[in-house]
N, C-alpha and C positions, 0 to 999 in steps of 0.2 A: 687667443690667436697668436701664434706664432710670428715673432719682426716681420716687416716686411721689406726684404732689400730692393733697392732699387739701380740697376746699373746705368750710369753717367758714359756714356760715349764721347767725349770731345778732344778735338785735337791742342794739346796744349805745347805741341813743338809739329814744326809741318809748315807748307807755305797759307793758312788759315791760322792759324795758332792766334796770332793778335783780336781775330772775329772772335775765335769760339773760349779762348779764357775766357775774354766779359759772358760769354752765355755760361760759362762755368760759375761764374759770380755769381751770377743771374742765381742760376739754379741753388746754389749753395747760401744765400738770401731768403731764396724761397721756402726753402726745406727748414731753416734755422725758424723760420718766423711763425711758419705752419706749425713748427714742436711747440714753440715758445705759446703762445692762443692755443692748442688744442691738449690741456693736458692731460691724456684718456689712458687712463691704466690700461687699457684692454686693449690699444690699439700702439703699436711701436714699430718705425721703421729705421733703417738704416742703407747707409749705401755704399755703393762701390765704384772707385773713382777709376776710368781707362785713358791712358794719351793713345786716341788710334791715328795720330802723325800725318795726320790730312790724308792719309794710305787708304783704301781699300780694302786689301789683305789685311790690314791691321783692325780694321772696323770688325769684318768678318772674324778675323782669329779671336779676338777680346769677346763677341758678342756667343761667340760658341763655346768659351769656355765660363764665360756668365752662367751661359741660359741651361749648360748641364750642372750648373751647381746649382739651381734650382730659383733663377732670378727671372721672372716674370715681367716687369714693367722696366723699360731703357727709357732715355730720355736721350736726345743729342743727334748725331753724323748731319753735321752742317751740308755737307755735297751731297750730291743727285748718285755720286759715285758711290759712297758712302751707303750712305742710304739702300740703294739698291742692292749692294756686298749683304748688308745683312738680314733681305728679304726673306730668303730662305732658311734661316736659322730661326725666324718670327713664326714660320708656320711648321716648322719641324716641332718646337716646342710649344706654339702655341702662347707667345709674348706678344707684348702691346707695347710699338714703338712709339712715345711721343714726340715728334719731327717739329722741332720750333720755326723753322728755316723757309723761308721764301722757297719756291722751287717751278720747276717748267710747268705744272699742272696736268701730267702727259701720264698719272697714275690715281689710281685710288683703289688702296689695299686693304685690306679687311681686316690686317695688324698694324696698321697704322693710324694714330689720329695725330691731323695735320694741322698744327697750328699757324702756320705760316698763310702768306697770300698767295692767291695764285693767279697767274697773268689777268682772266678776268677782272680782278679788282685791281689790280696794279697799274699791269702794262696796258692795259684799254684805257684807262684814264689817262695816263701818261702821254699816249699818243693824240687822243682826243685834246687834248692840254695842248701837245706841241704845232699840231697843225693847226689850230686856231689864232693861236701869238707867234708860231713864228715861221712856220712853212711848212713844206711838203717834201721836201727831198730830205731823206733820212741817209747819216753813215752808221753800220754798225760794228763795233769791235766786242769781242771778246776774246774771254782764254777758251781754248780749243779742250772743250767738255763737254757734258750732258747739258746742262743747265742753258749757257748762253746760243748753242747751234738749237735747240728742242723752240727756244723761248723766240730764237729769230726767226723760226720757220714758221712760228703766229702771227710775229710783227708782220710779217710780210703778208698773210691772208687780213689781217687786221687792218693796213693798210691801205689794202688795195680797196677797202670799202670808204675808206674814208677819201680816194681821188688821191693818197700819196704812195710816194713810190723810194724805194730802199737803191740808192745807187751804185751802192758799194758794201761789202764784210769784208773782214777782215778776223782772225783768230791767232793769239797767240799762246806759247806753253803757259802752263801754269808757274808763276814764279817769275815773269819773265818781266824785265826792269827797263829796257832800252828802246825808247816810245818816239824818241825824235822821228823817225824816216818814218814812223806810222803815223805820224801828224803831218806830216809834209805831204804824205800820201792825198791823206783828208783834205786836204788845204787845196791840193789839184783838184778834188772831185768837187769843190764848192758845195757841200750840203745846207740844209737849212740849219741844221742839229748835229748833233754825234749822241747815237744810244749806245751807251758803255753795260756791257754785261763781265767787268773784269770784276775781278775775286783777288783778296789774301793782299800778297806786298803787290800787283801788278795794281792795285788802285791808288796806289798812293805815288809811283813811281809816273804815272799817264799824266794826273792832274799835276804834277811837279814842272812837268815836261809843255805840257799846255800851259802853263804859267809863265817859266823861260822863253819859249817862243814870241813872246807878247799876244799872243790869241789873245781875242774879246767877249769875255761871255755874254754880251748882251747884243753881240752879230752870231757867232757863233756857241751855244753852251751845251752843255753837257746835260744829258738827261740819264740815270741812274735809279734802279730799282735798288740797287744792293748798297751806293757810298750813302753810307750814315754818320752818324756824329763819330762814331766809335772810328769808322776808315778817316776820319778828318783829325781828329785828334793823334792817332799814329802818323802824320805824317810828320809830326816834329812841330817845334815852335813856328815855323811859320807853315804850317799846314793850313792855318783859316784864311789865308789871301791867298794859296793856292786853289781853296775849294769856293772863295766866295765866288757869289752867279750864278753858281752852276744849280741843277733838281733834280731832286728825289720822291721816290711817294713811297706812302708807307699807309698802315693805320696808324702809327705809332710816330711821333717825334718827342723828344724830352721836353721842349718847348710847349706841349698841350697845357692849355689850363683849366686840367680838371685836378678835382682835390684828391680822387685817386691814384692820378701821374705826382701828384705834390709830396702825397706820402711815399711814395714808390720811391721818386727820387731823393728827397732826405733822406730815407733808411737805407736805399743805397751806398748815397755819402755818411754816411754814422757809420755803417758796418765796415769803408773802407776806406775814404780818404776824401776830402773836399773838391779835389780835382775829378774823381769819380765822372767821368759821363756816359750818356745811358741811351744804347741804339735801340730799334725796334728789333732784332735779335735777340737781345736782354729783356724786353721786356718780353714778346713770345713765350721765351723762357719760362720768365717768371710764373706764367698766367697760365703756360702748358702745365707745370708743375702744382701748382693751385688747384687746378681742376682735377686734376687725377689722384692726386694728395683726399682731395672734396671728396671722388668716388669711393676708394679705397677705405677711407672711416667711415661711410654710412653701408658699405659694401659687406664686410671684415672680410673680404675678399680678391682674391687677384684674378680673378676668372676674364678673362679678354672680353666676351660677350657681354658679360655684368654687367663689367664698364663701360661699354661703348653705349650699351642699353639705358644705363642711370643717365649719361651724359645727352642725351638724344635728345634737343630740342628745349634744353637747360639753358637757360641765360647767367652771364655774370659778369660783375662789374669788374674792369678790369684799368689797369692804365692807361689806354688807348678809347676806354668808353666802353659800353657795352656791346658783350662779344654771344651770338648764340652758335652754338653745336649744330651742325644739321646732318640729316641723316646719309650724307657720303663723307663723313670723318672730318669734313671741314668746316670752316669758322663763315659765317655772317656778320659783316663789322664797316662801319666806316672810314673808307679811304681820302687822306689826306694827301696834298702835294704842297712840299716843302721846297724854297730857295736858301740856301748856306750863305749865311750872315758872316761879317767879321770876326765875330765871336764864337764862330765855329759852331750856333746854333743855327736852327729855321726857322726862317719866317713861314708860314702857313699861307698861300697865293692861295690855295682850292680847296676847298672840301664837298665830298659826296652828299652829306648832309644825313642821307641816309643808311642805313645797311646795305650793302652791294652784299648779294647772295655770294658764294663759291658755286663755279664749273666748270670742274676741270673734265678733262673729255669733252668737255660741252654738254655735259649731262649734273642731274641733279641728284641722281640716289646713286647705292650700290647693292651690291644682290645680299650682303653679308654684313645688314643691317637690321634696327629694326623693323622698315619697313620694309621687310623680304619679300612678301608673296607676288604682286601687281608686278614687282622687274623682273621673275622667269615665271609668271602665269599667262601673261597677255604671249608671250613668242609658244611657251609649252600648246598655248590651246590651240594656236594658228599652227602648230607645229600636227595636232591632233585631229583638225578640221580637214588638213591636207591628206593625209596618209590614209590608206585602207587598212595599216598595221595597229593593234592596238599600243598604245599611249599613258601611263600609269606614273605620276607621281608619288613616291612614298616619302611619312617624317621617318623620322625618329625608332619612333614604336611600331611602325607599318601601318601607319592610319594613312588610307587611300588618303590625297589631299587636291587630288589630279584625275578622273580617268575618263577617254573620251567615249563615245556610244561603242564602237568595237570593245576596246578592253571590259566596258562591263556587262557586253555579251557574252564575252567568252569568260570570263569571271567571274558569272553572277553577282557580282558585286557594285557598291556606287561610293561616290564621297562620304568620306566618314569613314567609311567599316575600318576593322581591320584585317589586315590580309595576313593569312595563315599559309603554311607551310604547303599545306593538302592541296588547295586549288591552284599553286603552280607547280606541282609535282602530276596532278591529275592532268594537266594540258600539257605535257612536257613532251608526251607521245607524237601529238598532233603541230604542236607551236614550237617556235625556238623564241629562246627569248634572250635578252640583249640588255645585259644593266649596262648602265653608266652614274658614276659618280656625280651629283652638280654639289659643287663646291662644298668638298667634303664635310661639311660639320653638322650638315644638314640635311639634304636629300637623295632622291636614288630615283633615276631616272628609269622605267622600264618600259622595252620595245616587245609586242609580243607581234610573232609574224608568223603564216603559216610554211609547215616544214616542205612542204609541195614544189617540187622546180618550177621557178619562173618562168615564162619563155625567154629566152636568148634574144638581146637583139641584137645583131651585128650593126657596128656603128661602121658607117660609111663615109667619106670627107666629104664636106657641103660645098668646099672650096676649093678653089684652087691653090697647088702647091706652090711654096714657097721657096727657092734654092740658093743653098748661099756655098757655094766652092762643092763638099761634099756631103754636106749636111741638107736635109731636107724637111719640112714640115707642112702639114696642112693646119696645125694650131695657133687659131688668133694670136695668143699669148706669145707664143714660142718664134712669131712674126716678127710680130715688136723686135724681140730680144737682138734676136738675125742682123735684121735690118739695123741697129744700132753696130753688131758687130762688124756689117760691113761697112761701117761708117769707121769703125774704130780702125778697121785692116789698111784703110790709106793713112794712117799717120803716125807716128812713133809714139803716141803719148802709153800710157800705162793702162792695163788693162783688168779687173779684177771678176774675175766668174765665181757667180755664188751656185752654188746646188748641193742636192744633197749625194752623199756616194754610188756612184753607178752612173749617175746621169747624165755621162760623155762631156765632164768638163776638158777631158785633154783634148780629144777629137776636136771640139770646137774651137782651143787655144791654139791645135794646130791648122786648123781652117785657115784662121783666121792670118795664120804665119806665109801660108802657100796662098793666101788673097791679098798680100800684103807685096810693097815696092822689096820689101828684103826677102822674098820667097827664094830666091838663089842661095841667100845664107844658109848659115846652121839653125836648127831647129834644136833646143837641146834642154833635156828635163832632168830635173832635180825634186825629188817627192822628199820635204821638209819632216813631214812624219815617218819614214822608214829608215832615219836613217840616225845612230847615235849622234845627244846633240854635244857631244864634245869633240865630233867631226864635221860640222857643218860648217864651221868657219872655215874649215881647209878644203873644205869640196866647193864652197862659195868661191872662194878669193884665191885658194894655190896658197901655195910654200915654197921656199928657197932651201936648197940643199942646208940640214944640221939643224932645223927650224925645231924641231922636236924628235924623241927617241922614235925609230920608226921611220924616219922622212928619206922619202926617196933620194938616190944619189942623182944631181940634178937639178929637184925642187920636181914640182908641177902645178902646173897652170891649171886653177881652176875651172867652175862652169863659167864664169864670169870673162874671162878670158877667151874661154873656149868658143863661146856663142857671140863673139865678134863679130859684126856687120849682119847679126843676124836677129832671131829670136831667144829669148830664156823664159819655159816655163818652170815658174816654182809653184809645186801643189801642195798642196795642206800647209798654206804661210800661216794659217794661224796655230803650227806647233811650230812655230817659228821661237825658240828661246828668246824671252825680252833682252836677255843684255845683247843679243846680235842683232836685233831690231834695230838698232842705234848705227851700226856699219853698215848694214844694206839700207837704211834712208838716207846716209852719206854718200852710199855710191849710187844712189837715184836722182843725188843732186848735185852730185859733182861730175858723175860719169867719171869718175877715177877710182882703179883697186888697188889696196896694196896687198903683196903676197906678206902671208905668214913668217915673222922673222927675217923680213926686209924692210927698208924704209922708201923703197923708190915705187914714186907712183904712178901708175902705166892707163894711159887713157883707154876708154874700150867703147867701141859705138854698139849699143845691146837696148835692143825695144824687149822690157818684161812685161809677163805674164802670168798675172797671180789668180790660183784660183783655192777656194776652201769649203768644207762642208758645214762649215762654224757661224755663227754671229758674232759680226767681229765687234759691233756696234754693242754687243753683250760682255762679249769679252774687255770690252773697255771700261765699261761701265761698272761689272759685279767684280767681275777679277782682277783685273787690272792689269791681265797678263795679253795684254797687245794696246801698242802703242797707239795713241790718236796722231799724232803727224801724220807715223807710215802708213799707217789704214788711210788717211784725207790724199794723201799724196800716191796711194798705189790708185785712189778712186776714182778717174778722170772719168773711165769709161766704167763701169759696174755690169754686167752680162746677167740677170737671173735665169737659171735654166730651171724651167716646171718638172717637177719629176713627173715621171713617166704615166702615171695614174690618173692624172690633167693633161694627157695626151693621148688618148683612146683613138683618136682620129692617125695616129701618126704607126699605131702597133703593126698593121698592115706592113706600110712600108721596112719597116723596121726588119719586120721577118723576112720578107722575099729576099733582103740586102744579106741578112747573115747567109741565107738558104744560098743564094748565089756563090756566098763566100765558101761555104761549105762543100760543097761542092768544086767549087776549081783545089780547092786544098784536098779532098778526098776521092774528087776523080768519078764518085759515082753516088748517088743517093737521091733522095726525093726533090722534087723541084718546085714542090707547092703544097697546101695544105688547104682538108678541107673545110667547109665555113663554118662546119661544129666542132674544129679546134680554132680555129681564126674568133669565133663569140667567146671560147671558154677564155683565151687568151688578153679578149679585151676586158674581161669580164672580172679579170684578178687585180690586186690591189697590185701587185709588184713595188714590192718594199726596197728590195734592190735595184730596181729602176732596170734602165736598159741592160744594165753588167747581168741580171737574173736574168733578162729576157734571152740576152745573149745566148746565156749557160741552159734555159731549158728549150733551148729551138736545136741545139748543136746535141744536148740527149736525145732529143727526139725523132732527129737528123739519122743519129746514129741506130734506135731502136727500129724507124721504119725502113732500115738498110735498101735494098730492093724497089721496095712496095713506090710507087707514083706520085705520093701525098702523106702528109702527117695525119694521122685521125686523132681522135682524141685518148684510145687509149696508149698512144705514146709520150702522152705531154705529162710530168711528174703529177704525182697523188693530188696535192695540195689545187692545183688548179680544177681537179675535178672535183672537189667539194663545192659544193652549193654555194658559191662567194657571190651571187647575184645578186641577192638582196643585197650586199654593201654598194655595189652599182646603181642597182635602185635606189637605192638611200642617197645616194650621194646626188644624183640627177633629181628627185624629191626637191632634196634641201638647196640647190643651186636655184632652183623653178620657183621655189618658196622667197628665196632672198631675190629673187628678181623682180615677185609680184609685190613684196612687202615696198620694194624702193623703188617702183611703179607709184604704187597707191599714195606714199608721202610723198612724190614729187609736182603727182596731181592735187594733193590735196593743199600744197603748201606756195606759196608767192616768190619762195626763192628757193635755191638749193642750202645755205644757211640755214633756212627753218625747216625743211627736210633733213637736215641732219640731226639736228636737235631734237626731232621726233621720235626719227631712228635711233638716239643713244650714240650717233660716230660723230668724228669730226668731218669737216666738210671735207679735207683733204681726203679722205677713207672714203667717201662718197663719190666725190670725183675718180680717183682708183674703180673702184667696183660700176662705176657708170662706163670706164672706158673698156673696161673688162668684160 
């Protein structure tokens, strides 16, 4: 067999660097100790060292240019950020990331196996811990990331069961060192505790700061999943009476007295220095590395499934105790709570005693495991019991695995056979049929339906309409949103509209400008994607005559400027260039611009308006190409607009609005349409949302010149194709997931244990209950 390289992901310069060196120790201990015990001719690895600089981009660019040189198994990206960047290079090539790293527990990927804890085991005890010794009122701070916002948004459901209550968050940059006014803050809100979710230099600079103030950690302390010995000993010689009092939980503290942690830790100190101390980071590490090292020599293979498959349900002794594998890529192990001593170690206050299971999602398996079939057979079969359409699972080889009584009517076929070429070609006359992928490596989902038109049904509003300035709806969803908007139009704060393109994000920005105290102003748009972004700084802010080759004689006064005492909307901010992210969150918080090639700063009263087709919450996390301030800071008010396709009840209105419009513009043409273009109309997916609807009501406008009414042969091709079964379909599967979260809510004592039935979090339950 051919070495097997293995890529090291860790940031060894970056505001983590000090974390993730020891995890590089770690790993570089582990690798050394595994050649040294296993000396197998036949089996030879080697690896390849990347600094990804606490970066994103850098995780992602190193992890891509690994995995096309043909590297298979990573080890490392300590952040949630991280992490996420190089998801898609995992399944593009089909690598196995092992994630040693604590993390929000808010994933479980099918190329990842996740050594770390996840809040379950962590933060449930932690909180359980605090509110029995020391109260109930929680502060939370963190640095402004995936990780500490994902992990508070649990404490708080966590919380609220146990009778406590979060008074206050707080989020700072990452890197950020100047903690006094965020303790003073604390100090006004009087908590029982303070949960720290800081990372990198910002943990060592908070407990610094907590120490000079004279705080008391046995009135006030500090409760910490992430400060371990390893952030105690970076903070300098006197880091251990800044950190004593305060707690941590882990599996792991260097203080366990098992002769496992014993040996861990001398050969730690042998391989590198007496001073050597050893977080549960480093040992992670170590024991991530161990296992997969394990699989790969009984394996001689790098194959992701292999491994995940050998590892399933495997026990091993490790420095933290015994840890088992379960079948969603996570560890079973027991959880310790530790108080930091003088000596910069733990004392151990708590332990679990036993294995505390991993669940994240709130769930226990994943579909892209060993035990596959039971996680898409119980929804596939309820999926088959509903439908009149046939329903066919296929593996691999096309061995039916799945099919319900229609499909193996129309089939001839049952469980087991395999399915040939011939009998979906011989039904292909009469059936249409409908693959879908379920989670490619494995099966194929097929719809078989008859090709017969449906009846049409025209959807009619059950309700009553909704009005907000010029905007109108009869849709539940699109209520909500409204009414938030006209909450948002009495006040200056920031506004940000999510939708996908078409779906009258600007009409509603401007709604909402002409419902608004400054509707007398300017109203004044700037589309952030249309426009080169080595002009955007000058269309934003203006220039001063000579400012650059090109500038007008003069200067001129940007939009910023422009849209004084009034509105500004900017569309598509998330092609907003990162380095001007940095100016327009200064002038959101300062309300001062300055023009290009001046130095004088001119105040401007402007209520913005940002809207985007993007996930910005994506974009921060995988890319790193939009800022979390300015995203937290444009988010006061957040708008979702439904695309259009979750508004069937609203196409009616929609049309009669252009038709009118059409008409005063053109002077003459139809004035209504009739109900067998009004069903085909509702009946289409419209990918382009309103903007398509727009454009085929104004061709249609046009073709029936004359004529009284639209019919349906003037509405484009595409809408008279038989699109009703995806209508169907889609009205199926909504009626399906309403009866599914009926039946666990009846059958369950809480909504808690209804979600855990159902595979979501409660939060995703409560969503889809008010929905």
């Amino acid at each position: 067999m051919d070495p097997i390289r293995i890529g090291l992901l860790f940031s060894l310069t970056g505001t983590t660097s000090f974390t993730e060196i020891g995890q590089y120790r770690a790993a570089l201990y582990a690798l050394e100790q595994f050649q040294n015990n296993h000396r197998d001719p036949s089996f030879t690895f080697s690896y390849d060292l990347r600094d990804i600089c606490s970066d994103p981009g850098e995780s992602h660019r190193h992890a891509l240019d690994l995995a096309r040189s043909g590297v298979k198994v990573f080890v490392g990206c300590y952040t949630s950020a991280c992490r996420k960047a190089v998801l898609p290079i995992l399944e593009q090539y089909d690598c196995i990331l092992v994630y040693p790293a604590l993390y929000e527990g808010q994933e479980i990927h099918p190329n990842v196996f996740y050594i770390g804890e996840v809040p379950n085991q962590q933060v449930v005890s932690l909180l359980q811990f605090m509110v029995e010794h020391f109260g109930r009122r929680v502060y939370l701070i963190g640095n402004d990331y995936i990780y500490p916002r994902y992990t508070n948004q649990q404490i708080r459901e966590i919380l609220s069961e146990l009778n406590g209550v979060v008074i206050d968050e707080q989020y700072v940059p990452l890197g950020h060192t100047q903690f006094i006014p965020c303790l003073k803050n604390i100090q006004l809100a009087s908590p029982s505790v303070i949960f720290s979710t800081l990372v990198g230099e910002s943990v060592l600079h908070f407990y610094q700061a907590y120490y000079e103030l004279g705080l008391n950690p046995k009135k006030l302390p500090i409760f910490s999943p992430i400060t371990t010995e390893l952030e105690i000993q970076s903070m300098g010689s006197m880091g251990y009476k800044y950190a004593a009092g305060h707690y941590s939980c882990s599996s792991y503290f260097q203080s366990l007295d098992l002769p496992e942690n014993l040996q861990f830790v001398q050969g730690m100190k042998k391989r590198y220095d007496q001073d050597t101390v050893i977080s549960s980071l480093m040992a992670n590490t170590y024991s991530g590395i161990q296992m997969i090292l394990d699989a790969l020599i009984h394996l001689q293979s790098t194959d992701r499934k292999k491994i995940l498959n050998y590892l399933y349900k495997k026990t091993f002794s490790s420095p933290s105790g015994k840890i088992t594998i379960e079948s969603n890529h996570h560890l079973s192990r027991e959880v310790r709570i530790g108080q930091a001593n003088l000596d910069g170690q733990f004392n151990i206050v708590w332990s679990s005693k036993q294995p505390i299971p991993a669940k994240p999602l709130m769930t226990s398996t994943i579909v892209d495991s060993v035990n596959e079939e039971p996680n898409w057979k119980c929804l596939v079969e309820a999926v088959g019991e509903e439908t009149a359409d046939g329903v066919v699972v296929l593996g691999k080889d096309r061995t039916i695995l799945y099919a319900n009584p229609t499909a193996q009517s129309i089939l001839q076929s049952k469980h087991g056979d395999v399915l040939k070429e011939d009998p979906l070609q011989k039904i292909s006359s009469t059936h249409h049929l409908i693959e879908k992928d379920i989670y490619k490596y494995e099966f194929l989902l097929l719809f078989i339906k008859k090709t017969e038109r449906l009846p049409l049904l025209e959807i009619k509003p059950d309700q009553e309409e909704y009005r907000f300035g010029r905007v109108v709806t009869y849709n539940p969803t699109f209520k909500k949103e409204l009414r938030a908007s006209k909450i948002a139009s009495q006040s200056d704060a920031s506004v940000l509209i999510l939708g996908e393109t078409g779906s009258g994000k600007e009409v509603l920005a401007r709604t909402i400008h002409e419902q608004s105290p400054r509707c007398s102003g300017p109203f004044v748009v700037l589309n952030a994607g249309a426009i080169q972004k080595e002009l955007i700084a000058s269309e934003l802010f203006g220039y001063v005559e000579g400012a650059f080759t090109g500038a007008r004689k003069g200067g001129s006064p940007g939009k910023f400027e422009v849209a004084n005492g009034g509105t500004f909307f900017l569309d598509e901010i998330g092609e907003m260039p990162l380095e001007l992210q940095v100016s327009l969150l200064r002038v959101l918080e300062e309300r001062k611009i300055v023009r290009i090639g001046d130095h004088k700063e001119r105040p401007i009263n402007v209520r913005v308006i940002a809207a985007t087709n993007r996930n910005l919450k994506e974009e921060i996390a995988y890319e790193g190409s939009f800022r979390s301030d300015l995203f937290y800071r444009l988010n006061v008010f957040t708008i979702h607009l439904p695309p259009l396709c979750q508004r069937i009840e609203d196409i009616e209105t929609l049309t009669m609005q252009f038709l009118k419009q059409f008409q005063q513009h053109y002077c003459k043409g139809p004035s209504n349409l009739c109900n067998s273009s009004l069903q085909m109309l509702q009946s289409y997916n419209w990918p382009g949302n309103i903007r398509e609807l727009r454009n085929a009501i104004e061709r249609a406008f046009l073709l029936a010149n004359d004529e009284p009414k639209i019919l349906p042969h003037h509405l484009p091709a595409e809408l008279q194709k038989d699109d009703n079964a995806n209508l169907s379909s889609s009205v199926n599967l909504k009626n399906m997931e309403k009866q599914l979260i009926e039946q666990a809510l009846r059958e369950s004592t809480s909504v808690t244990e209804a979600a855990k039935k159902l595979g979501i979090t409660r939060s995703t339950l409560y969503r889809k209950i008010n929905h």
